[in-house]
VMD Tcl script that builds the backbone (N, CA, C; Angstrom):
set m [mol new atoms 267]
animate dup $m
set s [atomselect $m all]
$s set {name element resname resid chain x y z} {
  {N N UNK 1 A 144.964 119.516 185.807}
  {CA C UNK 1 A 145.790 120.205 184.835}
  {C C UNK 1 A 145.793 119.453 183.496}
  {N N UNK 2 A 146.014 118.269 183.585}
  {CA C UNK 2 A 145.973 117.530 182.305}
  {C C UNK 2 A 144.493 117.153 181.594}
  {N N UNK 3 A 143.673 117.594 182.146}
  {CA C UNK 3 A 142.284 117.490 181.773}
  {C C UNK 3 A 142.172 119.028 181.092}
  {N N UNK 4 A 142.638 119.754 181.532}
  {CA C UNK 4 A 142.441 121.679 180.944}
  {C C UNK 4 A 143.069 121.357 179.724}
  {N N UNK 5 A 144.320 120.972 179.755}
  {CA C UNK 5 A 144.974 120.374 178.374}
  {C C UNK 5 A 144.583 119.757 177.605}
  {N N UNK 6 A 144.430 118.550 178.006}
  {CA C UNK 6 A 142.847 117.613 177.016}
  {C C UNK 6 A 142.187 118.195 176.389}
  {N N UNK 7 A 141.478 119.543 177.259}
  {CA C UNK 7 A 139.655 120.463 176.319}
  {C C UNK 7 A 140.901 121.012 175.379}
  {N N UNK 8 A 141.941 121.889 175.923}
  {CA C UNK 8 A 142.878 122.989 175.266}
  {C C UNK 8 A 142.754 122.340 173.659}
  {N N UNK 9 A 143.291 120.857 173.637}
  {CA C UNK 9 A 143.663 120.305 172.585}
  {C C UNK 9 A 142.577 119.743 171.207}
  {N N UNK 10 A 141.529 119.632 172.468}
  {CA C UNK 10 A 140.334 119.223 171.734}
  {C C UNK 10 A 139.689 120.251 170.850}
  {N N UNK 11 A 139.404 121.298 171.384}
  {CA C UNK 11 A 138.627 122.826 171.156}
  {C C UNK 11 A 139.603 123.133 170.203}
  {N N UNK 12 A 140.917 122.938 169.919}
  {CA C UNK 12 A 141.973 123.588 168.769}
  {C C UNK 12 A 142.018 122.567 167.775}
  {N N UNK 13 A 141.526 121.277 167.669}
  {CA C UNK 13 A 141.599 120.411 166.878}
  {C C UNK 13 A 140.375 120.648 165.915}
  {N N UNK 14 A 138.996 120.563 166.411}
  {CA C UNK 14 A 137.544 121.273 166.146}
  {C C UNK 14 A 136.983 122.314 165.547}
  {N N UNK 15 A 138.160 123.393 166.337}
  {CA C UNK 15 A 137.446 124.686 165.947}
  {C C UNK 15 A 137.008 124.887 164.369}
  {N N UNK 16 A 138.444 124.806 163.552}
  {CA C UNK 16 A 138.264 124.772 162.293}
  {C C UNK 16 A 136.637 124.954 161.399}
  {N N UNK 17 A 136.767 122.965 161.859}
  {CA C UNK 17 A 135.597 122.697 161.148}
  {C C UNK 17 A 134.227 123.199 161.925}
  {N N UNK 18 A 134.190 123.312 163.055}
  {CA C UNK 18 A 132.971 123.871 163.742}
  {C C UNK 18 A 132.309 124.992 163.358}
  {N N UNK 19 A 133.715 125.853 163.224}
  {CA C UNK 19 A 133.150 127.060 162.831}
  {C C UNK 19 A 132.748 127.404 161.164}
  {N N UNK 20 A 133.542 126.421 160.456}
  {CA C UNK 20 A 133.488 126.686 158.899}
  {C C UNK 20 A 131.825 126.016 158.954}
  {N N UNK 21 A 131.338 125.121 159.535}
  {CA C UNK 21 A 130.153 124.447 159.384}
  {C C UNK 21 A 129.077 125.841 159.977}
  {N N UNK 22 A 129.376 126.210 161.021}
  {CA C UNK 22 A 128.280 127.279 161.380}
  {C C UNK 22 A 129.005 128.521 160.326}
  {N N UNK 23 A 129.603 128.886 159.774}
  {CA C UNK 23 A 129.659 129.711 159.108}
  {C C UNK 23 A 128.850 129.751 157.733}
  {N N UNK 24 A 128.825 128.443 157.215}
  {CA C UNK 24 A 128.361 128.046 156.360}
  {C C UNK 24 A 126.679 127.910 155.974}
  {N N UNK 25 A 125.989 127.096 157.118}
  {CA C UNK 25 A 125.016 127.503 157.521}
  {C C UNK 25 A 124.400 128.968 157.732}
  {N N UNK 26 A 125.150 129.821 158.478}
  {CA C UNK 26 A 124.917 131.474 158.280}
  {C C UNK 26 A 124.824 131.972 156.621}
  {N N UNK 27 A 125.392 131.252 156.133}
  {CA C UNK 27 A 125.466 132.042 154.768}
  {C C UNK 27 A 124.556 131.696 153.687}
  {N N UNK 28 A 124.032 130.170 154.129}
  {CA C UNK 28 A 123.033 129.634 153.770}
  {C C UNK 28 A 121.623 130.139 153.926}
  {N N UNK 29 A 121.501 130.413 155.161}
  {CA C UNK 29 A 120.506 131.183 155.781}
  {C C UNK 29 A 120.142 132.801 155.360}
  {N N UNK 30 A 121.271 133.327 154.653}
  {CA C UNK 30 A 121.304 134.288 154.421}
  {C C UNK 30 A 121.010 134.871 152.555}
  {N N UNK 31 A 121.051 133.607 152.444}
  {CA C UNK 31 A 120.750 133.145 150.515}
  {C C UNK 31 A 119.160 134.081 150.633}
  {N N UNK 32 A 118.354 133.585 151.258}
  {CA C UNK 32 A 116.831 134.574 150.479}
  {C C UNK 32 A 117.104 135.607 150.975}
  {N N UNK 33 A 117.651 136.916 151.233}
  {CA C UNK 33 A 117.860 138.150 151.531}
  {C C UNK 33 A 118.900 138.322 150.693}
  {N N UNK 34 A 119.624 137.987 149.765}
  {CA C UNK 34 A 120.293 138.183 148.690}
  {C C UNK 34 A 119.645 137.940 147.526}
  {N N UNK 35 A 119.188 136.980 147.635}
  {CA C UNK 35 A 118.230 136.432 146.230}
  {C C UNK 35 A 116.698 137.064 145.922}
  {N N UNK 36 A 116.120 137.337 147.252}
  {CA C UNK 36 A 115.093 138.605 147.531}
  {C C UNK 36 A 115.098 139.815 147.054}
  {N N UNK 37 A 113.564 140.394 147.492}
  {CA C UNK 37 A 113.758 141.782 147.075}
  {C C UNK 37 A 113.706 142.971 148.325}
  {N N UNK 38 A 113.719 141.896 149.143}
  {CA C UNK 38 A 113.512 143.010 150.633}
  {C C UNK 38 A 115.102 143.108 150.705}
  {N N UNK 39 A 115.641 143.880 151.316}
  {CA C UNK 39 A 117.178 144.449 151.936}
  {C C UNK 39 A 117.158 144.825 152.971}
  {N N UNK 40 A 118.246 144.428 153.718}
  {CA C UNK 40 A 118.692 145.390 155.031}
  {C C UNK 40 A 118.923 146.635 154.410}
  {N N UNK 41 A 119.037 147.534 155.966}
  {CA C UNK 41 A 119.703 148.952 155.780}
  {C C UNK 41 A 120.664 148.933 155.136}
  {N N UNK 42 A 121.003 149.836 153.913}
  {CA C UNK 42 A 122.438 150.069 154.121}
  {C C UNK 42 A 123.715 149.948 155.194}
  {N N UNK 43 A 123.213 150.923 156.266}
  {CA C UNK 43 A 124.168 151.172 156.720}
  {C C UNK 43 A 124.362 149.732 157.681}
  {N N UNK 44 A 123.526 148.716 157.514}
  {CA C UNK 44 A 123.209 147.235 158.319}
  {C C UNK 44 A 124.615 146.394 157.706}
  {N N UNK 45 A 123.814 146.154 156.252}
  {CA C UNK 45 A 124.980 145.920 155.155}
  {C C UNK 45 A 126.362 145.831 155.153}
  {N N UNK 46 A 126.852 147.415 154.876}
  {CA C UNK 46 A 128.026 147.468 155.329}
  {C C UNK 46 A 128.631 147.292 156.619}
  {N N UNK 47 A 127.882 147.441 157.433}
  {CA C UNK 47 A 128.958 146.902 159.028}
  {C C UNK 47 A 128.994 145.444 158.711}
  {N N UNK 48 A 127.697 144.426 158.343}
  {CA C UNK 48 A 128.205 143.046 158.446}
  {C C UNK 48 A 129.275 142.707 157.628}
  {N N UNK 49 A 129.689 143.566 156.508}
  {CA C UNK 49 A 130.106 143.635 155.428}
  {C C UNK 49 A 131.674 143.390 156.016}
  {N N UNK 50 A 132.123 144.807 156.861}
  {CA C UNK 50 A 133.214 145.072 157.440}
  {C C UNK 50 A 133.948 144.237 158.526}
  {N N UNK 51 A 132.847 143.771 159.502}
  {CA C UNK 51 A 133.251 143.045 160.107}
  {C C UNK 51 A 133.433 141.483 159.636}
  {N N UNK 52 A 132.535 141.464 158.721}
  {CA C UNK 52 A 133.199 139.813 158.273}
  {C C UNK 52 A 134.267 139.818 157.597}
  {N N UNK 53 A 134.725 140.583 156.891}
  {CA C UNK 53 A 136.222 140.929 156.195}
  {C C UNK 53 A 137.333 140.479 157.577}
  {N N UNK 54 A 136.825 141.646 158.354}
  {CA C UNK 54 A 137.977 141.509 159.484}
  {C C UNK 54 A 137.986 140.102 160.351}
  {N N UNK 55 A 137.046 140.150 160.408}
  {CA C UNK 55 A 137.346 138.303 161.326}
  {C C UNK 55 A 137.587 137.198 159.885}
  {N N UNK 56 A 137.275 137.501 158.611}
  {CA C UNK 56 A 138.142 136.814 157.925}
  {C C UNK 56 A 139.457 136.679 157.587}
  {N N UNK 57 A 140.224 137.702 158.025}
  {CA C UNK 57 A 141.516 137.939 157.734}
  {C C UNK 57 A 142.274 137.715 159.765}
  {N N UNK 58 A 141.374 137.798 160.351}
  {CA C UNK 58 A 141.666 137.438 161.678}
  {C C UNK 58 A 141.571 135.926 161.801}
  {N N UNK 59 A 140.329 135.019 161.706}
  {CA C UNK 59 A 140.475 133.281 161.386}
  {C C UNK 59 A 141.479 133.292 160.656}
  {N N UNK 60 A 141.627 134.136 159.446}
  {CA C UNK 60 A 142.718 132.861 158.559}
  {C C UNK 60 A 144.280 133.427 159.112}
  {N N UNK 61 A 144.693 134.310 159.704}
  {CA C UNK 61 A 145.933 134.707 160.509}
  {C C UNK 61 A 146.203 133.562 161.714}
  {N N UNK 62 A 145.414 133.025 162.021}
  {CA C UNK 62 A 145.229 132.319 163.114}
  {C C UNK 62 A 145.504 130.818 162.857}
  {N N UNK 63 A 145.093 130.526 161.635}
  {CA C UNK 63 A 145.161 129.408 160.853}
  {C C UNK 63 A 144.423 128.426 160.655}
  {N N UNK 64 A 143.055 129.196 160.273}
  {CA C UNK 64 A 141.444 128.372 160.561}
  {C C UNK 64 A 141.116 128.548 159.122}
  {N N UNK 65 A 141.723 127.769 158.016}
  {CA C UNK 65 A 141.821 128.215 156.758}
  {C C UNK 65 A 140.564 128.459 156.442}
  {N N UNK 66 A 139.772 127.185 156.598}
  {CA C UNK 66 A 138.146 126.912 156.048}
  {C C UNK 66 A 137.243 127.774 156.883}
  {N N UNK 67 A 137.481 127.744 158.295}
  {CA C UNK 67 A 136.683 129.306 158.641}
  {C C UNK 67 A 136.883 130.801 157.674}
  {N N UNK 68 A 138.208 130.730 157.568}
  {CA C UNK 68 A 138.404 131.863 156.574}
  {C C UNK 68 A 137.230 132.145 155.710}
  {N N UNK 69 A 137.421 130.929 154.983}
  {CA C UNK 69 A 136.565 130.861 153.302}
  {C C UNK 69 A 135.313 130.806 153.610}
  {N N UNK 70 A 134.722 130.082 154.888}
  {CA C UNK 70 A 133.586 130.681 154.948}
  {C C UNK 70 A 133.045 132.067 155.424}
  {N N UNK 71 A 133.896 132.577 156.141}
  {CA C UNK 71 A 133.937 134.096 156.724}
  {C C UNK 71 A 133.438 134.867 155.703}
  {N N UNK 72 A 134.811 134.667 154.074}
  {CA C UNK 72 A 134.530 135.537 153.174}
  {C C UNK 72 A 133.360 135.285 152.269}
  {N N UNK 73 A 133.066 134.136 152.518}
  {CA C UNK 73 A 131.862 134.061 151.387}
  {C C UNK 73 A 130.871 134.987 151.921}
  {N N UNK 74 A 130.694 134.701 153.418}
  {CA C UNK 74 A 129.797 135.498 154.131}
  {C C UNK 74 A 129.572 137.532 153.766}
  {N N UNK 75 A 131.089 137.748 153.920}
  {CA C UNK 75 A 131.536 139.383 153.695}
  {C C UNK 75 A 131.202 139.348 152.492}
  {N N UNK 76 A 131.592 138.562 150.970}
  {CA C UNK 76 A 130.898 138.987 149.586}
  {C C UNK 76 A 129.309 138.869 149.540}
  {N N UNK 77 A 128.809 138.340 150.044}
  {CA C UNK 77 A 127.212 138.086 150.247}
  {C C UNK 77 A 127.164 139.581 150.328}
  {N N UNK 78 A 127.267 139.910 151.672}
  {CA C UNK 78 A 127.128 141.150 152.671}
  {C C UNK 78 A 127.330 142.586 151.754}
  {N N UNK 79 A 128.129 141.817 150.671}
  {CA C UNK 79 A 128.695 143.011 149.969}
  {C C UNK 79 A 128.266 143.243 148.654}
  {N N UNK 80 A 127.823 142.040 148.186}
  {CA C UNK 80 A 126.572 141.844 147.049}
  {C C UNK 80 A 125.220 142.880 147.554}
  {N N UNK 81 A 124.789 142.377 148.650}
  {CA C UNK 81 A 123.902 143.126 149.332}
  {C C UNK 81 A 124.073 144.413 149.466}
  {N N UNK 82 A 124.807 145.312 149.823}
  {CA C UNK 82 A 125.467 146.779 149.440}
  {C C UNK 82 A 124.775 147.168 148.240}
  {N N UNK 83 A 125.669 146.454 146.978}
  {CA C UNK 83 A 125.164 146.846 145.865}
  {C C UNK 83 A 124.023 146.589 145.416}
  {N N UNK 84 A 123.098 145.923 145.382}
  {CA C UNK 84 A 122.047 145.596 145.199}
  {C C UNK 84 A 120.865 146.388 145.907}
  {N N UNK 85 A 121.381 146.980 146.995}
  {CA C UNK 85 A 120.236 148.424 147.930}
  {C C UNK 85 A 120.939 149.539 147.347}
  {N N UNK 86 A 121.758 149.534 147.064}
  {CA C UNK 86 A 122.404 150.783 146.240}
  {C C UNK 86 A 121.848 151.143 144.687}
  {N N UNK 87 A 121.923 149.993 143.930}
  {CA C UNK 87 A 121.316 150.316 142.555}
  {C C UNK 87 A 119.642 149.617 142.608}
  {N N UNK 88 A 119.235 149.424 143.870}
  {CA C UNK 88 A 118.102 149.062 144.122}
  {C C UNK 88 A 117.435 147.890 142.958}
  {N N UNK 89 A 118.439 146.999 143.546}
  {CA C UNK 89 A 117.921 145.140 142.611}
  {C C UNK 89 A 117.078 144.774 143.373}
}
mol reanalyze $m
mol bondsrecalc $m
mol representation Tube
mol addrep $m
């Protein structure tokens, strides 16, 4: 029991930065398809678009501030990308 508690405490201490670091990286990774001239689908776009909004406002409810901020950088990318297959940049 006190070992389940231990991970419990560990995994909630971590998460934060774990995830702001792989979030970050994702968004990194995602720089030449913004900066490019190839595009996802539209309709690709906007779902990543939507759903990173929502798990950004879901991390930061939760109180994973810096996951947040990387969440949203991720959703404005996503959403740069929108416009950019839209007025075809």
């Amino acid at each position: 029991m006190l070992e389940s508690l231990l991970q419990l405490v560990f995994i909630a201490k971590y998460a934060d930065p774990i995830f702001f670091i792989s979030v970050v990286l994702l968004d990194i990774a995602f720089l030449p398809t913004l900066l490019g001239k190839h595009k996802p689908a539209l309709h690709t776009s906007i779902l990543f678009a939507i759903i990173l909004t929502v798990l950004t406002v879901t991390v930061y409810s939760i109180g994973l501030q810096w996951s947040a901020i990387g969440q949203g950088v991720g959703a404005l990318m996503w959403s740069i990308t929108i416009f950019q297959k839209r007025l075809k940049i």
